[in-house]
NUMARRO-446176 format. One record per atom (N, C-alpha, C, O): residue number from 1; atom name; z, y, x. Coordinates in Angstrom, 3 decimals, padded with zeros to 6 digits. Layout:
# NUMARRO-446176
R|palum|torlum|w|v|u
R|NUM|CA|Z|Y|X
...
This chain:
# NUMARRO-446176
R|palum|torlum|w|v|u
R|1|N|073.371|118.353|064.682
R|1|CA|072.283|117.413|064.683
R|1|C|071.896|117.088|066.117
R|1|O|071.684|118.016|066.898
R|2|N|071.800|115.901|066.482
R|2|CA|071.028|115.652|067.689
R|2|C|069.728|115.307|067.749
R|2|O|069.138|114.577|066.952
R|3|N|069.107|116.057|069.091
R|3|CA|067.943|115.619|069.351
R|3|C|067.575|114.141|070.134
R|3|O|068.334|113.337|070.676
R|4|N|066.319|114.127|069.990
R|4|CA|065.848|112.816|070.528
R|4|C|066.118|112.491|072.006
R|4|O|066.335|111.408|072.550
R|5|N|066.025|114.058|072.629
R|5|CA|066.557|113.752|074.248
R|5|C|067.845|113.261|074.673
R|5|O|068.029|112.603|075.697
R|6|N|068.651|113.577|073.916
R|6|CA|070.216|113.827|073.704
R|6|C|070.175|112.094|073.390
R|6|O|071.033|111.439|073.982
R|7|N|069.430|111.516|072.691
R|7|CA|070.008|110.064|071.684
R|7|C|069.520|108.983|073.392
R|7|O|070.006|107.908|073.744
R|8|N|068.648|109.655|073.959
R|8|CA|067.728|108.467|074.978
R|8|C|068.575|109.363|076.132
R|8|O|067.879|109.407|077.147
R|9|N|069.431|109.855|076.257
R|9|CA|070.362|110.227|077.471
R|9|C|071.302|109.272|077.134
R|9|O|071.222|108.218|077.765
R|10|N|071.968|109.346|076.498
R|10|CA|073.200|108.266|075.721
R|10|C|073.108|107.192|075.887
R|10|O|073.786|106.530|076.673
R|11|N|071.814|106.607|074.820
R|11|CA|071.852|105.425|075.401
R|11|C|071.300|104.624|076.088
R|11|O|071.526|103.429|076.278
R|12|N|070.523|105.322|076.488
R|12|CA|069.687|104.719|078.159
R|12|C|069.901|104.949|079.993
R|12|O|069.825|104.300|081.036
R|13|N|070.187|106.239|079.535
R|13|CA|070.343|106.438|080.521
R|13|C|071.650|106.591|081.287
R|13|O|071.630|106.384|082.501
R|14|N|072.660|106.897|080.749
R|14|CA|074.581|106.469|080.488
R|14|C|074.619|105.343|080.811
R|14|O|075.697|105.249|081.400
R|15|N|074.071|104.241|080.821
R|15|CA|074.701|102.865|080.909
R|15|C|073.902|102.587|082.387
R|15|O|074.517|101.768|083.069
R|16|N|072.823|103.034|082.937
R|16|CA|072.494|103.256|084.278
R|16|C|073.120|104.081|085.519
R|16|O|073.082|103.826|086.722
R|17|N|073.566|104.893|084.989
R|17|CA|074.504|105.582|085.617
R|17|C|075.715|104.932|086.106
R|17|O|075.993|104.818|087.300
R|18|N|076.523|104.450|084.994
R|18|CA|077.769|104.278|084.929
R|18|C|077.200|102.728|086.063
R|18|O|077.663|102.884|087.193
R|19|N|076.641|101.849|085.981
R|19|CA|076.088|100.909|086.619
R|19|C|076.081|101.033|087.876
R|19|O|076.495|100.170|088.650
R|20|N|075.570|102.204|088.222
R|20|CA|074.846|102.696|089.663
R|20|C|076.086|103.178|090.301
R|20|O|076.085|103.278|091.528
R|21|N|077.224|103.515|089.580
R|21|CA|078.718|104.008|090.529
R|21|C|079.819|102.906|090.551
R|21|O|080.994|103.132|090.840
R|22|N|079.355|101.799|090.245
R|22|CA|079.991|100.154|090.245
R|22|C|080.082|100.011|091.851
R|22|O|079.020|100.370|092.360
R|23|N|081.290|099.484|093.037
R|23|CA|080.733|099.118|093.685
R|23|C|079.940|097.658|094.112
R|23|O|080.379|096.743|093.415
R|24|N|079.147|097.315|094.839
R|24|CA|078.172|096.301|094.552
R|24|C|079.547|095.185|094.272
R|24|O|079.417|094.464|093.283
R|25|N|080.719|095.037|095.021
R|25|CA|081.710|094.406|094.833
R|25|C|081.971|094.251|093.481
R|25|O|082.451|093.133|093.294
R|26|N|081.868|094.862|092.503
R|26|CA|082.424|095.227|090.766
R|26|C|081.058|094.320|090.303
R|26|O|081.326|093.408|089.521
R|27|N|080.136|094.407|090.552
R|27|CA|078.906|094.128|089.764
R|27|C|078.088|092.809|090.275
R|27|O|077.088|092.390|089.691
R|28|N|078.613|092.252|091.365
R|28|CA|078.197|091.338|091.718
R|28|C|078.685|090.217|091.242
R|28|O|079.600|090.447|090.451
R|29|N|078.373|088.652|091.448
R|29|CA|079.262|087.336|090.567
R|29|C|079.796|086.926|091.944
R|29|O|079.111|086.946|092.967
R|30|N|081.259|086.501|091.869
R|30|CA|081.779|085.932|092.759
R|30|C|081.396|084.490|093.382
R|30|O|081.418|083.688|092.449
R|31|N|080.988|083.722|094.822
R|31|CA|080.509|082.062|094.414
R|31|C|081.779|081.703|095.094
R|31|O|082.213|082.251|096.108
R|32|N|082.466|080.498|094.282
R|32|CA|083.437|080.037|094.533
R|32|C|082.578|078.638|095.630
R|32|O|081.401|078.285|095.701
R|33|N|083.868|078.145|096.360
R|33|CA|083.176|077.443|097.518
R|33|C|082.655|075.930|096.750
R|33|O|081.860|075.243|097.391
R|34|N|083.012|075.551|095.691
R|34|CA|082.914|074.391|094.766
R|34|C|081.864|074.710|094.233
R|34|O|081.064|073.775|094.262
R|35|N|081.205|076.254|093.405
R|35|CA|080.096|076.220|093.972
R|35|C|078.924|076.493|094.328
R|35|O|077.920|076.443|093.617
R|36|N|079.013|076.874|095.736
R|36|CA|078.103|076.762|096.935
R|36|C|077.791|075.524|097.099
R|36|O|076.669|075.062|097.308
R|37|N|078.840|074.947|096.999
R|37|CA|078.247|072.999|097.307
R|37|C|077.430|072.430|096.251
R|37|O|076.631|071.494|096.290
R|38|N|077.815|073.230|095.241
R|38|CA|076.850|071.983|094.288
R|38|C|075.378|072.629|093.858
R|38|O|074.505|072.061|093.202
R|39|N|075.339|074.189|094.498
R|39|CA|073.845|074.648|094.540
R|39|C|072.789|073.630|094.769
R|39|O|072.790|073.037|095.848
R|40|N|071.869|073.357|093.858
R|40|CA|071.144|072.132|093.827
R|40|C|070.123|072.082|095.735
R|40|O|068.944|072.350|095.963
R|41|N|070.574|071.899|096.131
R|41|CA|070.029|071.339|097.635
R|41|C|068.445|071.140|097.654
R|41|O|067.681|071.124|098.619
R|42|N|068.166|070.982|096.173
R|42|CA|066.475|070.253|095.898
R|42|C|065.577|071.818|096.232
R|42|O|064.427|071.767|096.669
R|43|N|066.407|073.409|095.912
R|43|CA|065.456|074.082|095.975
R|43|C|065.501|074.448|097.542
R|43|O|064.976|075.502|097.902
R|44|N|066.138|073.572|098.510
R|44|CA|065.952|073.856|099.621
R|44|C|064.630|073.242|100.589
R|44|O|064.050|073.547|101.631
R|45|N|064.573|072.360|099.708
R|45|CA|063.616|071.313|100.265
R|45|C|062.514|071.621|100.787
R|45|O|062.089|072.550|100.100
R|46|N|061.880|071.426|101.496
R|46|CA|060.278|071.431|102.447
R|46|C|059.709|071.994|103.294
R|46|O|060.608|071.905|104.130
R|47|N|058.789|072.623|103.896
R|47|CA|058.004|072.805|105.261
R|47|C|058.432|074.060|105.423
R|47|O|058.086|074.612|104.378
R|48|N|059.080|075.004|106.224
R|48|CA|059.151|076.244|106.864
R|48|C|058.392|076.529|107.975
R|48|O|058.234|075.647|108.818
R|49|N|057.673|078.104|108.178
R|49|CA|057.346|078.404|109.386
R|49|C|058.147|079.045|109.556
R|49|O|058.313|079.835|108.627
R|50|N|059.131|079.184|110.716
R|50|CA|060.123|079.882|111.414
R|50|C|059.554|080.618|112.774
R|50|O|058.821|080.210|113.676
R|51|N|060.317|082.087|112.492
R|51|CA|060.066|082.705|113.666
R|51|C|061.598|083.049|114.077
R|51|O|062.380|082.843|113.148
R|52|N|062.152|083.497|115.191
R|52|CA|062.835|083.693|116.009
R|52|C|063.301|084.090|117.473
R|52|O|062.493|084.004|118.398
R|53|N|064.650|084.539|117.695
R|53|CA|064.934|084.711|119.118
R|53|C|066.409|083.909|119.623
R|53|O|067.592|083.841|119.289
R|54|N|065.616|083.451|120.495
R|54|CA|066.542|082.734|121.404
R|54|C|068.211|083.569|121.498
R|54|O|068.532|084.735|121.727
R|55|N|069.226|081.955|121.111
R|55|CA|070.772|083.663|121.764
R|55|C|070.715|083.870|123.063
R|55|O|070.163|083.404|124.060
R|56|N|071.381|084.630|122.788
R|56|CA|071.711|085.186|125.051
R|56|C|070.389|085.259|125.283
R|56|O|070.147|084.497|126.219
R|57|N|069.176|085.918|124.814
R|57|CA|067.782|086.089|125.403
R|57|C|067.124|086.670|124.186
R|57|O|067.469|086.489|123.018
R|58|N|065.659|087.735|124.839
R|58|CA|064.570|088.153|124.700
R|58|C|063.557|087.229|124.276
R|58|O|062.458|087.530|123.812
R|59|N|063.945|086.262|124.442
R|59|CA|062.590|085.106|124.448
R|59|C|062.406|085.048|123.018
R|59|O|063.368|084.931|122.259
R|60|N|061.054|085.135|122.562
R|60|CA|060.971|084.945|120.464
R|60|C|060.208|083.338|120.494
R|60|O|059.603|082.801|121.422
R|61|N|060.459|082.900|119.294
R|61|CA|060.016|081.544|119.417
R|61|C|058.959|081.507|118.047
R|61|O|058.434|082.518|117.579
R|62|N|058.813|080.409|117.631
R|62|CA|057.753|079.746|116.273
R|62|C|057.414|078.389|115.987
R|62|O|056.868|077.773|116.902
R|63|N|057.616|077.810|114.946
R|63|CA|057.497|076.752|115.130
R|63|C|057.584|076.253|113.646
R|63|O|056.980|076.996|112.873
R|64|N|058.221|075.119|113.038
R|64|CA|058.066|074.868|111.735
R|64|C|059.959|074.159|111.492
R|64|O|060.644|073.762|112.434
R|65|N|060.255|074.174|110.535
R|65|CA|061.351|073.543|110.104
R|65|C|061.565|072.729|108.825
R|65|O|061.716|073.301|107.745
R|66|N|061.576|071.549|108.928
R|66|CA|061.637|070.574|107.219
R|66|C|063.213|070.078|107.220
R|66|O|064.008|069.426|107.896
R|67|N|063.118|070.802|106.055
R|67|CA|064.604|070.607|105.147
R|67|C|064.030|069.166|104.154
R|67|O|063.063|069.198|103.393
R|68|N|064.897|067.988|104.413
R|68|CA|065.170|066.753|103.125
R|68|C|065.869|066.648|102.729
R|68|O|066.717|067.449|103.121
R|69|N|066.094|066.211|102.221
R|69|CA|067.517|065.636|101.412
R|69|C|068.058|064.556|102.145
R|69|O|067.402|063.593|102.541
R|70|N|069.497|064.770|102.352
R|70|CA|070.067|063.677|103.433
R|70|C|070.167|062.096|102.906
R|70|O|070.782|061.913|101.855
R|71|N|069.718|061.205|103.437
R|71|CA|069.936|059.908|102.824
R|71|C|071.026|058.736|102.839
R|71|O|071.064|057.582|102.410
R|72|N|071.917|059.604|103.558
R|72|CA|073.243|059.333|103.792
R|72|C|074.147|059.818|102.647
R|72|O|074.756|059.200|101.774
R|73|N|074.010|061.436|103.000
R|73|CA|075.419|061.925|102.014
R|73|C|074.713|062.626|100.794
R|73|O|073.517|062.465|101.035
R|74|N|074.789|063.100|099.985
R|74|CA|074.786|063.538|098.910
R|74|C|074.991|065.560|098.929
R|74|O|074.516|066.527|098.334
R|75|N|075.791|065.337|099.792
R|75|CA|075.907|067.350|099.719
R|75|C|075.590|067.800|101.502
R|75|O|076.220|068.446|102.339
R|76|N|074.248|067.048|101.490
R|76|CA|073.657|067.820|103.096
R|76|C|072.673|068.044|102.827
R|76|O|072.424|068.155|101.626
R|77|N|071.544|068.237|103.879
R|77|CA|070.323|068.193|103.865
R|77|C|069.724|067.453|105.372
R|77|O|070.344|067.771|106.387
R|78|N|068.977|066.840|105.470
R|78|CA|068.060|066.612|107.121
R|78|C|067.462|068.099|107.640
R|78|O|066.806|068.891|106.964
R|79|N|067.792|068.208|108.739
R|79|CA|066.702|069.250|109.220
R|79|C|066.273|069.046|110.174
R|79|O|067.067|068.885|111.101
R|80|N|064.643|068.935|110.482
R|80|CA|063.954|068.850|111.772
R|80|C|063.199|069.894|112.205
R|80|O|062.210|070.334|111.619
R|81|N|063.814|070.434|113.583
R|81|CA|062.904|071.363|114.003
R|81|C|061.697|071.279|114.746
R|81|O|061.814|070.273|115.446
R|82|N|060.859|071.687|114.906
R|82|CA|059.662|071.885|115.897
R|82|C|059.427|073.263|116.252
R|82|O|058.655|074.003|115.642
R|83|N|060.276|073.656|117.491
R|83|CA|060.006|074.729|118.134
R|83|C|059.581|075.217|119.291
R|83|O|060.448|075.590|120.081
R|84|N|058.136|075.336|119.678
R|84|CA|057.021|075.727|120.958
R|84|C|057.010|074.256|121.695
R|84|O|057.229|074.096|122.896
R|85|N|056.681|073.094|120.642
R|85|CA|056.418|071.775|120.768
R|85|C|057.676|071.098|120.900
R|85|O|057.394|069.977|121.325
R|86|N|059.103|071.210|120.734
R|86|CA|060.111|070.343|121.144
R|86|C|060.826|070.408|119.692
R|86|O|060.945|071.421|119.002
R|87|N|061.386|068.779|119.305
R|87|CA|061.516|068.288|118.050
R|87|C|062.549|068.230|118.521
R|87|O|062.772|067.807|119.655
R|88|N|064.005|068.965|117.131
R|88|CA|065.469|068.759|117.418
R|88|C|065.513|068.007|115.699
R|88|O|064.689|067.857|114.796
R|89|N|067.045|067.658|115.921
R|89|CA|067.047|066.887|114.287
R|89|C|068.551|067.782|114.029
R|89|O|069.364|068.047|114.915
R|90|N|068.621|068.021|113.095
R|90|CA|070.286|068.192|112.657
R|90|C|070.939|068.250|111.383
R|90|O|070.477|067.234|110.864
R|91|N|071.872|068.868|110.345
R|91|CA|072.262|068.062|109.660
R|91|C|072.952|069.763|109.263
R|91|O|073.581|070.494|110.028
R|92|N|072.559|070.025|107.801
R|92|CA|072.856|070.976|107.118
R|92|C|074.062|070.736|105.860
R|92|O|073.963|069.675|105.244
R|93|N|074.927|071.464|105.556
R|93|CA|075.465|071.846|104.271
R|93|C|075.943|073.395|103.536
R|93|O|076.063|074.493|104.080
R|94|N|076.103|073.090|102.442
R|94|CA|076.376|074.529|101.736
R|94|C|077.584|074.569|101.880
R|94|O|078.451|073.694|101.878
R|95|N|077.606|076.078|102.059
R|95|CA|079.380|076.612|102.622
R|95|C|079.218|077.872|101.988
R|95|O|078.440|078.187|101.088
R|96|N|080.086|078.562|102.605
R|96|CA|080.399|079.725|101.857
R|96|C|081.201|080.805|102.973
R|96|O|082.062|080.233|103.640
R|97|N|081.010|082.430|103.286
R|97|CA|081.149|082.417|104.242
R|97|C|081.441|084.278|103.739
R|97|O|080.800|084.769|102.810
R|98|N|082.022|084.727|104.185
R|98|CA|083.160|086.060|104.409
R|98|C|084.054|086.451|103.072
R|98|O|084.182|085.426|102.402
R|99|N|084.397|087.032|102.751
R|99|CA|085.618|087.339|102.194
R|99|C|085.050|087.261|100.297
R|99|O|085.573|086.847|099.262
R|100|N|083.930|087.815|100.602
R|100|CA|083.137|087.509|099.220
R|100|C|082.703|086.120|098.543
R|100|O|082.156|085.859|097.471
R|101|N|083.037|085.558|099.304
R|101|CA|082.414|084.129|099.072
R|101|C|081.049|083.727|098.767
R|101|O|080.677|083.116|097.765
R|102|N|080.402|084.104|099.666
R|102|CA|079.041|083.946|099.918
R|102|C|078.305|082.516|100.078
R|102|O|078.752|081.649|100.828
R|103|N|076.853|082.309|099.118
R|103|CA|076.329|080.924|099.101
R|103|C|075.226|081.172|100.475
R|103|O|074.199|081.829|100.646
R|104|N|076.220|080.096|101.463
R|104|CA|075.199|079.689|102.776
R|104|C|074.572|078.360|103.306
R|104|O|075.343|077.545|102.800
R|105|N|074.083|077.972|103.681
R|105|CA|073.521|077.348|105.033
R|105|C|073.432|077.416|106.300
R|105|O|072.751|078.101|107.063
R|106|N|074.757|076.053|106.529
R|106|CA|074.901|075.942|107.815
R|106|C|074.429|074.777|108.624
R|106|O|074.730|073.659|108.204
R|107|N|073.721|074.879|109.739
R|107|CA|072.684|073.564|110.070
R|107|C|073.775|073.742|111.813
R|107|O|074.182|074.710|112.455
R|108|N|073.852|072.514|111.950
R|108|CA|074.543|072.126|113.208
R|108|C|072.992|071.432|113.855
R|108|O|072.410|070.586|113.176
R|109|N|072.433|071.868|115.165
R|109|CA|071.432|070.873|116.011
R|109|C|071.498|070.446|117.107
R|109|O|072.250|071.151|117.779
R|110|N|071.109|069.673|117.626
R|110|CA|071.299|070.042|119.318
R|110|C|070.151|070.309|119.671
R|110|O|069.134|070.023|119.039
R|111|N|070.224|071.015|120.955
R|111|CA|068.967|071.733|121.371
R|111|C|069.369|071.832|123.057
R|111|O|070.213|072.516|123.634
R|112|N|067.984|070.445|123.760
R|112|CA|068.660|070.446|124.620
R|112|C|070.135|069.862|124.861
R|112|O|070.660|068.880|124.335
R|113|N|070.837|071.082|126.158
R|113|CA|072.070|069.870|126.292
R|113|C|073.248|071.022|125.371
R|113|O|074.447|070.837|125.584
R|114|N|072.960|071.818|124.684
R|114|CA|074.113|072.730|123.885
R|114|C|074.011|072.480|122.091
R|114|O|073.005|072.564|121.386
R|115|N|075.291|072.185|121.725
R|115|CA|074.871|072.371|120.317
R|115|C|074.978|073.191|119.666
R|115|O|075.894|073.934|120.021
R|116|N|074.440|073.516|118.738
R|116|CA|073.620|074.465|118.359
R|116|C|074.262|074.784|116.789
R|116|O|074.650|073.851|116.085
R|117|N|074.320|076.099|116.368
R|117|CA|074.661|076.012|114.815
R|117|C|073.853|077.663|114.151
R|117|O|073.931|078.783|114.656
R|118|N|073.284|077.326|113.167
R|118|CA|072.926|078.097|112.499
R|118|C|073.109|078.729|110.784
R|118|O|072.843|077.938|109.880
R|119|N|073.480|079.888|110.489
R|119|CA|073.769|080.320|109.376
R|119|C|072.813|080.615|108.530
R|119|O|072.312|081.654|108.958
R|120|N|072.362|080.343|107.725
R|120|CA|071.447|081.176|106.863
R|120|C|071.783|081.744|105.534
R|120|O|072.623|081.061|104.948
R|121|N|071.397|082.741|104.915
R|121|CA|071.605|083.263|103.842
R|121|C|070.013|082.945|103.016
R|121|O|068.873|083.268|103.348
R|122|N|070.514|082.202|101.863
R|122|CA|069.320|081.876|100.945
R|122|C|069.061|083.024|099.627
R|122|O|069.669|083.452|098.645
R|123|N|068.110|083.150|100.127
R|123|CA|067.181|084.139|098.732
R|123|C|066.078|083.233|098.561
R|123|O|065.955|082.100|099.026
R|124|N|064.991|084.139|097.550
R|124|CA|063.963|083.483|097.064
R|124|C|062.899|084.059|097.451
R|124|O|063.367|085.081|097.953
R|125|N|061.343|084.149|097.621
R|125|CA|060.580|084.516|097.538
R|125|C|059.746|084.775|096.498
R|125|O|059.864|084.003|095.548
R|126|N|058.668|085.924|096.370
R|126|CA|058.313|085.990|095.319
R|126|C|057.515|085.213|094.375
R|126|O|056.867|085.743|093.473
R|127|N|057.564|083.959|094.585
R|127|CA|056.890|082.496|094.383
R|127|C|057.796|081.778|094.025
R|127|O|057.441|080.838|093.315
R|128|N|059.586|081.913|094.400
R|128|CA|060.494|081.497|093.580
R|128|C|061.042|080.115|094.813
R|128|O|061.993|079.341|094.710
R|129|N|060.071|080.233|095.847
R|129|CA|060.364|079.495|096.749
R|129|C|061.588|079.481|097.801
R|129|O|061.415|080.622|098.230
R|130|N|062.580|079.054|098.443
R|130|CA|063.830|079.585|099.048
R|130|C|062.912|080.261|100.534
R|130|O|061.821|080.109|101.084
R|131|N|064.008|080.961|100.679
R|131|CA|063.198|081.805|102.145
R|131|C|064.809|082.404|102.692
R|131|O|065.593|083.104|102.052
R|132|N|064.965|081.825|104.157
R|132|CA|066.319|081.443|104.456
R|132|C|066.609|082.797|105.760
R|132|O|065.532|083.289|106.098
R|133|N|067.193|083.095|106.107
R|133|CA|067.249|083.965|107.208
R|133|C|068.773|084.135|108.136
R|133|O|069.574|084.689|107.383
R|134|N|069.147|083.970|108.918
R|134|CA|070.204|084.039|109.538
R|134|C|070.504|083.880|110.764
R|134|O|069.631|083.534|111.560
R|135|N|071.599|084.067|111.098
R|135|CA|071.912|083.855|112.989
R|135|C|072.193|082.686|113.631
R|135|O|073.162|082.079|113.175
R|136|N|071.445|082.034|114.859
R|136|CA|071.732|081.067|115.396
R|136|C|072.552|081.392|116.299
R|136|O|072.367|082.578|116.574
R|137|N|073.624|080.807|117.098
R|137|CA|074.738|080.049|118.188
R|137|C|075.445|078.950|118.560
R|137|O|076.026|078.144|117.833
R|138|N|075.338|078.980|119.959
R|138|CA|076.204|078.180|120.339
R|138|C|077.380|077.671|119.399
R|138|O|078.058|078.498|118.788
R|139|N|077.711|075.795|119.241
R|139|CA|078.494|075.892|118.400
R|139|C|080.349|076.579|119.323
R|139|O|081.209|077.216|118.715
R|140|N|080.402|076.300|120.319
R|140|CA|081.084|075.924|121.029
R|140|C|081.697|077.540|121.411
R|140|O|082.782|077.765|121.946
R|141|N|080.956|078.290|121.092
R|141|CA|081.581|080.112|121.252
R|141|C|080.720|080.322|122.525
R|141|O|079.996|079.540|123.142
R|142|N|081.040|081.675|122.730
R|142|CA|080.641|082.237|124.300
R|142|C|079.503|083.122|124.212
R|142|O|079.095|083.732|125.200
R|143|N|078.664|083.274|122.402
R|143|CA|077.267|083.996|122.507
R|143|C|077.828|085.042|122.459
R|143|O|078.843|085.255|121.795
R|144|N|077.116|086.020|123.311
R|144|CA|077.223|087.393|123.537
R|144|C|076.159|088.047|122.297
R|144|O|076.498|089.011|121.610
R|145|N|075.197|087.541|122.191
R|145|CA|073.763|088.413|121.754
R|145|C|073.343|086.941|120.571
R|145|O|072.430|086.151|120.809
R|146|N|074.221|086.870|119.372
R|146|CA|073.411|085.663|118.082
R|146|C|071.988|085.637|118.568
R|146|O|071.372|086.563|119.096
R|147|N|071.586|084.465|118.311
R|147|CA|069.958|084.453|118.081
R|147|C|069.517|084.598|116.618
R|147|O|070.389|084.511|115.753
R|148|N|068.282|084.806|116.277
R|148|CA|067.799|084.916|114.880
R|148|C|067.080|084.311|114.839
R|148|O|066.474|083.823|115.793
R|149|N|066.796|084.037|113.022
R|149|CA|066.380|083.281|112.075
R|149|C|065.275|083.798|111.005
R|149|O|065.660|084.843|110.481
R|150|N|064.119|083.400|110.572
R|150|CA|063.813|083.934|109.100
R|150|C|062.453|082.111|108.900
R|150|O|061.660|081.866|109.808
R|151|N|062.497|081.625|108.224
R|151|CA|062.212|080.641|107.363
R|151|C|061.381|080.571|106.367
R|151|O|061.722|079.923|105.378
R|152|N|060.441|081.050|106.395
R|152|CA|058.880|080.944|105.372
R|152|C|058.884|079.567|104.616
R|152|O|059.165|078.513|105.187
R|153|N|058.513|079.664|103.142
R|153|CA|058.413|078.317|102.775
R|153|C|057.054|078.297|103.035
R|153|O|056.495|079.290|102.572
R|154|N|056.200|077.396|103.703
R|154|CA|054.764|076.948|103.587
R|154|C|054.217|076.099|102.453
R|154|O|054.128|074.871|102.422
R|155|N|054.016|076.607|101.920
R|155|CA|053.297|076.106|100.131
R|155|C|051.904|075.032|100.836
R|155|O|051.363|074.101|100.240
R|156|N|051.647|075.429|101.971
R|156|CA|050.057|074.987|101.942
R|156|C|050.526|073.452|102.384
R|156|O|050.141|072.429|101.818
R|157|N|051.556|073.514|103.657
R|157|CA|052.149|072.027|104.132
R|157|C|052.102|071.341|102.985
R|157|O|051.170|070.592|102.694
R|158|N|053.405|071.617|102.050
R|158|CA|053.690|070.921|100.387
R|158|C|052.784|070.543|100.068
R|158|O|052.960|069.325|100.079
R|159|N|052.176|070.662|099.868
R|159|CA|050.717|069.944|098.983
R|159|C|050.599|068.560|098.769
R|159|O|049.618|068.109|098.177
């Protein structure tokens, strides 16, 4: 005869286990690069406060970033920065990026006289809002030290 501990080991707690020795590789969904692109672009949309550090430097920055929808192409986005008062414009799409096939954001800007490219990895916030984070560089090679990224959605801007 079994007991009740014995029945809620089995089947509750066995299928957590066996879960928990998956590696994240086994248990994760693969994103094929077809699509990363067609990730709807709309939940990227609107006002960010961005904080950051300069590449090749110590220097931290702040400022705001608006993601639109491109009115040209169909699988970009607009992005305008405003960072410690200086407005860059540049031009985002979904890619996909190491061996896993990962759903990213990549924004090409210029900044100044270097252009500029940035990666982000999209999650959500607990509001369901996108909240973006990743490394900025030179597009052109040569960064020693990536710069960084993290992307607040501002709910209050939206309004």
């Amino acid at each position: 005869m079994k007991s009740p501990q014995r029945h809620f080991l089995l089947f509750f707690l066995l299928p957590i286990a066996v879960s928990a020795c998956l590696s994240p590789h086994e248990s994760q969904n693969h994103v094929s690069q077809q699509e990363a692109t067609s990730m709807p672009l709309a939940f990227l949309v609107g006002t960010y406060e961005v904080i950051g550090r300069y590449p090749d430097a110590e220097q931290l920055y702040s400022g705001t970033v608006e993601i639109s929808l491109s009115d040209t192409d169909a699988e970009s986005v607009s992005v305008a920065r405003t960072i410690d008062g200086v407005s860059t414009h540049g031009e985002g799409k979904m890619t996909t990026a190491t061996g896993d096939a990962i759903a990213v954001l990549r924004v090409v800007f210029q900044e100044a006289d270097r252009t500029m490219e940035a990666t982000y990895l999209i999650n959500s916030d607990l509001d369901n809002y996108a909240r973006l984070t990743g490394y900025v560089y030179v597009q052109s090679g040569g960064t020693q030290l990536p710069g960084i990224e993290s992307l607040f959605h501002d709910h209050y801007r939206d309004r």
